[in-house]
Backbone bond lengths (Angstrom), bond angles and torsions (degrees), N, CA, C in turn:
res aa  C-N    CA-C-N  psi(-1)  N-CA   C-N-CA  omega(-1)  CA-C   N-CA-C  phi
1 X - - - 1.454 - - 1.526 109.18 -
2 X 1.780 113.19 164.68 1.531 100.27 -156.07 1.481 90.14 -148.48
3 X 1.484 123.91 127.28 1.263 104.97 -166.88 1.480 120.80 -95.63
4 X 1.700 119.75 134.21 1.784 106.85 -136.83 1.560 91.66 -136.98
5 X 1.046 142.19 132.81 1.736 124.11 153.05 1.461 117.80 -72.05
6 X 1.279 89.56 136.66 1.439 125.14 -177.71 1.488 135.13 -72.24
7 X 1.173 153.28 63.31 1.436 146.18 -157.72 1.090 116.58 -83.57
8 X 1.755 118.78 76.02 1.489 112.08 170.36 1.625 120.27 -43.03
9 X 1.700 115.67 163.92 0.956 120.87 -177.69 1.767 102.68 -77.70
10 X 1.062 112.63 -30.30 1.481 108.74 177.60 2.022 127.89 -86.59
11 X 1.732 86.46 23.41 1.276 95.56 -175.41 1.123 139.67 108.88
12 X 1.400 117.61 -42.20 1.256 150.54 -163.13 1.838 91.39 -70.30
13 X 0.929 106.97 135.73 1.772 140.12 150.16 1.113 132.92 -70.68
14 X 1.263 148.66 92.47 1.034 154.14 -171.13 1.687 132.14 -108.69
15 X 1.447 132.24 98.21 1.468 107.07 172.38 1.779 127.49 -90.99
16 X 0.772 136.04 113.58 1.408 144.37 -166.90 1.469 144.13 -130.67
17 X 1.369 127.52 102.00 1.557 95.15 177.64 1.139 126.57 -60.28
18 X 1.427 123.34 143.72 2.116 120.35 -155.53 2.055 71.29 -135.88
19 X 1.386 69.58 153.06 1.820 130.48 154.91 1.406 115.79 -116.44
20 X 1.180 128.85 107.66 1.205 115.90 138.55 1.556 132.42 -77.46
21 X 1.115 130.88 125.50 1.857 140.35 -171.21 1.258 88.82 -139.67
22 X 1.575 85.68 142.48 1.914 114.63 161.69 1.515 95.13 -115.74
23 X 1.778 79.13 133.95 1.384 91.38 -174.36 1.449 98.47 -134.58
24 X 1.922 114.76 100.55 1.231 127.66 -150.69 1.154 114.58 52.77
25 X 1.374 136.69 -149.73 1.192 142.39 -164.22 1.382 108.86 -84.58
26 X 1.582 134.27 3.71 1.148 137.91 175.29 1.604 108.64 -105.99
27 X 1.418 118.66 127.85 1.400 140.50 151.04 1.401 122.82 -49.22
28 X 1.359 112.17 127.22 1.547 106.72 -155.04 1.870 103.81 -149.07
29 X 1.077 127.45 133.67 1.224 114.85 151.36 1.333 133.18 -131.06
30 X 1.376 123.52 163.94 0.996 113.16 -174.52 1.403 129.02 -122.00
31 X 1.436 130.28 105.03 1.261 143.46 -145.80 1.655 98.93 -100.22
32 X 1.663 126.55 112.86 1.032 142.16 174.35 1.519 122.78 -97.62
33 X 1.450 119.06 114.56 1.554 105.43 -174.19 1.407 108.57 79.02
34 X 1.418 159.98 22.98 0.856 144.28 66.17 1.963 128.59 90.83
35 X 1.581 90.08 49.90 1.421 86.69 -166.02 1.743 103.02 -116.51
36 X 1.645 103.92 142.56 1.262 104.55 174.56 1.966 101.36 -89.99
37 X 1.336 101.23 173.82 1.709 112.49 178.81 1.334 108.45 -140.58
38 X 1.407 113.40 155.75 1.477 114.04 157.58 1.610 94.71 -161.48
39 X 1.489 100.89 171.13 1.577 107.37 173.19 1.473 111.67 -115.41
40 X 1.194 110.01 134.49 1.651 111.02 -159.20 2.076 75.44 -123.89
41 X 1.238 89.83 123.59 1.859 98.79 171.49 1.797 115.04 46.38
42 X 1.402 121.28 -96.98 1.446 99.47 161.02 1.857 106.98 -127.21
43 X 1.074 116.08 22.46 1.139 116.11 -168.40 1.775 95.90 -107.20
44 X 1.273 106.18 151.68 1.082 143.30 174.56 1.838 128.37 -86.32
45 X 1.230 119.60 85.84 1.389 116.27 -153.65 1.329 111.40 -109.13
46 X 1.393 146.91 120.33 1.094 136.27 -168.12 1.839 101.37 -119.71
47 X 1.402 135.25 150.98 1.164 151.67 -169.21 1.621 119.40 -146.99
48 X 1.493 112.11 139.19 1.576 91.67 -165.70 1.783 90.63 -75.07
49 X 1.552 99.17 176.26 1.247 111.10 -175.66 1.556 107.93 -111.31
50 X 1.359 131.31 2.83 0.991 136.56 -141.53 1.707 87.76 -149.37
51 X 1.715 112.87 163.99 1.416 95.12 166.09 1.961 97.87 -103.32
52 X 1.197 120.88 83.40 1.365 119.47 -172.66 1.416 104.32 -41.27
53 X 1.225 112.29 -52.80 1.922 107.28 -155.53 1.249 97.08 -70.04
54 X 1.276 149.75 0.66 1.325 123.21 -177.53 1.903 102.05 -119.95
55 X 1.567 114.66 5.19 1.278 121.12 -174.27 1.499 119.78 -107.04
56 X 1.439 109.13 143.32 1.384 94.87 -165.78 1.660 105.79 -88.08
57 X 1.100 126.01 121.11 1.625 147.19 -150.22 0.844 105.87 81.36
58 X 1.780 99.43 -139.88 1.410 117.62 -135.33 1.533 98.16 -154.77
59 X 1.544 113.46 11.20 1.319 94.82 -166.45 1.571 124.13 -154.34
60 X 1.457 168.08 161.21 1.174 147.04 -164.25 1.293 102.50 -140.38
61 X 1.137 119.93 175.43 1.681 124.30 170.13 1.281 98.81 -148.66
62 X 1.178 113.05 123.15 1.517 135.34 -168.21 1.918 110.59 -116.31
63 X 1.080 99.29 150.62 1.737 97.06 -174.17 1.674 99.39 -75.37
64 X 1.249 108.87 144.54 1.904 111.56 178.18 1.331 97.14 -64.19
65 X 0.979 122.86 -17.41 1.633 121.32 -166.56 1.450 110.38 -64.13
66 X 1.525 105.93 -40.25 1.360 119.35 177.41 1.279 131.91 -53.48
67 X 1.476 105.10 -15.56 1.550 124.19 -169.39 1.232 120.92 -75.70
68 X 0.992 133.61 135.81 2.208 105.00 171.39 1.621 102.76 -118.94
69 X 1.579 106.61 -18.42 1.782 106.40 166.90 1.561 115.91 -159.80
70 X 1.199 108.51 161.67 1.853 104.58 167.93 1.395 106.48 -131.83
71 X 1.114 110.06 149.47 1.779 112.80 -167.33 1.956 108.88 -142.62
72 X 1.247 94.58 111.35 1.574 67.60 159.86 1.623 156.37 -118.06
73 X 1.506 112.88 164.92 1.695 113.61 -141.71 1.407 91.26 -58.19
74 X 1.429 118.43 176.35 1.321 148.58 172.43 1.587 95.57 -56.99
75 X 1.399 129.50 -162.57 1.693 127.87 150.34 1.505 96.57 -108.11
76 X 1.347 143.27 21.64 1.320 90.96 178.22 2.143 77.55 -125.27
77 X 1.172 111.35 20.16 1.322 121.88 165.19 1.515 110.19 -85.79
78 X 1.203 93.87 -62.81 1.768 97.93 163.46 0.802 120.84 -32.35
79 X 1.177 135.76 -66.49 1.602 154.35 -176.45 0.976 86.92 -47.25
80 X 1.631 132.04 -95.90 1.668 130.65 -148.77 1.539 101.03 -37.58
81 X 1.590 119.49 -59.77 1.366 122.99 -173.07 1.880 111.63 -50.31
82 X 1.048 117.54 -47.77 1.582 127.17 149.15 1.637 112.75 -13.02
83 X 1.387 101.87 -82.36 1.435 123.34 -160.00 1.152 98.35 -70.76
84 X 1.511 124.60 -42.73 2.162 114.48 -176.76 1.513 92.87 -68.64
85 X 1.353 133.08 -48.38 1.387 104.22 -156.67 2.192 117.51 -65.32
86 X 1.323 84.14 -24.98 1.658 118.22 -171.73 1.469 88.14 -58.55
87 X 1.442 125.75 -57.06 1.501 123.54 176.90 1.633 119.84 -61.67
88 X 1.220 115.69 -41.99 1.596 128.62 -153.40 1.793 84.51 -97.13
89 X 1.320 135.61 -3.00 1.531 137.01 155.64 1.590 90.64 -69.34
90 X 1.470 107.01 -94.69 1.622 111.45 -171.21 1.131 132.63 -7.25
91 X 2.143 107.15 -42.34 1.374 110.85 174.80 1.151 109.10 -86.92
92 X 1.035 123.21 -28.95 1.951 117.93 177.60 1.454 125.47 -58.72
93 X 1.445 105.21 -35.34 1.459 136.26 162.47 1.577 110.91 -60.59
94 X 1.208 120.35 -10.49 1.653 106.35 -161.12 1.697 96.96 -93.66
């Protein structure tokens, strides 16, 4: 898995490591960890997209259909997205 932003069709922003799988004749991927973004002034804010703590994993599979693009982050975007999930494990784990 490769971690890519996401451009739902309904707008939404997404950073995620994805899978894409066909599953039968339907296109499918699968977005792990699961964070939306936006920039509020110059800061950089990321939020889960999912309600993780109450779900069992870590992960969704969404129809490709849903998609309208995938892009990928800068590295030092990566990274941040890296390092929050690396933290928000630790606490889930505790």
């Amino acid at each position: 898995m490769t971690v890519q932003i996401v451009r739902l069709k309904e707008g939404v922003d997404v950073v995620s490591e994805i899978e894409f799988i066909k599953n039968g004749v339907y296109a499918e991927a699968q977005l792990t960890f699961p964070m939306m973004f936006e920039l509020r002034n110059t800061a950089l804010v990321l939020q889960q997209w999912l309600p993780l703590a109450v779900m069992e994993g870590n992960s969704v599979v969404i129809s490709r259909n849903e998609i309208l693009c995938v892009m990928e982050p800068n590295d030092n975007f990566r990274d941040y997205y890296e390092n929050t999930i690396s933290k928000l494990n630790s606490v889930r784990n505790k």
